[in-house]
C-alpha positions, -999 to 999 in steps of 0.1 A, spaced: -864 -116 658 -856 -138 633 -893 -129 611 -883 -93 617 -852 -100 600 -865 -116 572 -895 -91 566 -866 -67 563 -847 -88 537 -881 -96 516 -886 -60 517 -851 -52 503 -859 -79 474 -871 -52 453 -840 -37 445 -824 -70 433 -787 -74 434 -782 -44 456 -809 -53 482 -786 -82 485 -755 -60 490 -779 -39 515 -794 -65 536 -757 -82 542 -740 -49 550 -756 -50 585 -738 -75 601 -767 -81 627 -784 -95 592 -771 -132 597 -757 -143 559 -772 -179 569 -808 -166 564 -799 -138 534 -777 -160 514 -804 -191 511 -829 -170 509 -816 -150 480 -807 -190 464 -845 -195 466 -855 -161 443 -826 -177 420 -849 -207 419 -880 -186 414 -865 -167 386 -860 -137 402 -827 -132 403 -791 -144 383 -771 -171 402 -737 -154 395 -753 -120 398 -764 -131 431 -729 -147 441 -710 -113 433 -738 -91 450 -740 -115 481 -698 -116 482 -698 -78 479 -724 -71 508 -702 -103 526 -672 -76 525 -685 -43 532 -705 -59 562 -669 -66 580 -658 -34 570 -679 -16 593 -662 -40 627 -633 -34 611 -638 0 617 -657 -3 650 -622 -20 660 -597 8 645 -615 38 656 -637 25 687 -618 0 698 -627 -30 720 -643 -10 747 -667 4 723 -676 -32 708 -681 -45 745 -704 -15 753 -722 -10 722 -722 -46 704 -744 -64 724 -772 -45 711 -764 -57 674 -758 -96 689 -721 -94 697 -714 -108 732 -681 -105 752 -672 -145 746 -675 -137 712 -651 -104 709 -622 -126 734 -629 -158 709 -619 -133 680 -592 -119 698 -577 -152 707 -579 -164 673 -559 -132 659 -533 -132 682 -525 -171 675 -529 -164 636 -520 -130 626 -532 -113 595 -546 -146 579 -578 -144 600 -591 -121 578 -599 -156 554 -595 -184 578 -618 -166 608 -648 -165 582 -650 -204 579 -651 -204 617 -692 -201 635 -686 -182 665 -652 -163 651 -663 -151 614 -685 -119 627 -664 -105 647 -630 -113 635 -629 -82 619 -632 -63 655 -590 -73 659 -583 -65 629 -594 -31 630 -575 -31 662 -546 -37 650 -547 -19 622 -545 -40 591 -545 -29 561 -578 -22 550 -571 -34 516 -553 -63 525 -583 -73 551 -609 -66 523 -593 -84 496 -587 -115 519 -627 -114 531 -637 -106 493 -619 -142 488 -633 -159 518 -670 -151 514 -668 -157 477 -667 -198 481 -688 -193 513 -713 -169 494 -719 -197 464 -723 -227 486 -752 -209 503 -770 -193 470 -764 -230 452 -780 -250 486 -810 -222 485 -812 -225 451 -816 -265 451 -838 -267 482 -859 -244 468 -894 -238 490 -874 -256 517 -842 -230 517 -841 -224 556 -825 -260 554 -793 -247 537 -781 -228 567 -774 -257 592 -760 -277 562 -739 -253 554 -724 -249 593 -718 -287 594 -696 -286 562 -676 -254 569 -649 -270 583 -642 -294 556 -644 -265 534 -618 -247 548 -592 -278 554 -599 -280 517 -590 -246 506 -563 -240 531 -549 -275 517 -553 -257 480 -537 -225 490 -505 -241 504 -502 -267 473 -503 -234 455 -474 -220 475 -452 -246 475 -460 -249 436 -448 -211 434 -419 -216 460 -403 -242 441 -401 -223 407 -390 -197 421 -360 -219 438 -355 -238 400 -354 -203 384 -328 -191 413 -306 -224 405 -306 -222 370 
């Protein structure tokens, strides 16, 4: 499966940037082979590092879109009839489900750090109807760290990019302690101007 997959992404290579957006708009495209791979045509010259960040980050957002949907308008019977043909098992969806219902509207960004959650995370959200602008700007900032760790590891590895993936998995949690840890420094930054403002 995994040759088909990438015959299909080689063969989307010719349109560049938007090949990229293509081939990570099907979710049953795994971004741990795209992303690398498209790092490796940065190395050959092919393509634009940052052009290739954005484009992957883009496709990284409409992808979820279309579970999001599945989730709004098909709902989880749908999913758990339908998904398994585009890799989605059942422990998957309840894993997803679990994870919204402990963290709320937040799983949009932390569920995409998460193997096993960040597919189909969106699923609940659709379900629960989010707001699709909220959910998309929150995966839009979630894939875009993801998206460059993977074009920069494909991109050093070069010839040997199928590496990056498993590297990648092993340092997503760390990644994500250190962004959530960013994001609340940044909050309690904001918090207390707004308290010195409201004393003064």
């Amino acid at each position: 499966m995994e040759s088909m997959i990438l015959s299909f992404v080689e063969y989307l290579k010719q349109f560049g940037y938007i090949g990229v957006i293509i081939a990570l708009t099907f979710e049953f495209v795994p971004a741990e082979l795209v992303l690398p791979l498209a790092g490796y045509w940065v190395y050959e010259g092919d393509l634009n590092f940052w052009g290739t960040v954005i484009a992957g980050t883009v496709g990284g957002t409409l992808g979820p879109l279309t579970l999001y949907a599945v989730g709004r308008y098909g709902g989880r019977p749908f999913l758990l009839k339908y998904g398994k043909y585009v890799f989605i098992r059942e422990k998957e969806i309840k894993a997803a489900d679990d994870f919204f219902e402990k963290y709320g509207a937040g799983v949009a960004f932390f569920g995409r750090f998460l193997p096993g959650v960040r597919t189909t995370i969106s699923v609940p959200c659709g379900m629960a109807k989010m707001n699709v602008w909220v959910f998309s700007i929150y995966t839009f900032i979630a894939m875009f760290p993801i998206t460059a760790f993977y074009v920069y590891l494909g991109e050093k590895f070069g010839p040997k990019w199928k590496e990056a993936g498993p590297m990648v998995k092993e340092y997503m949690g760390p990644i994500a302690l250190v962004i959530v840890a960013a994001l609340i420094v940044l909050v309690l930054i904001k918090y207390n101007k707004h308290r010195k403002l409201k004393n003064s």
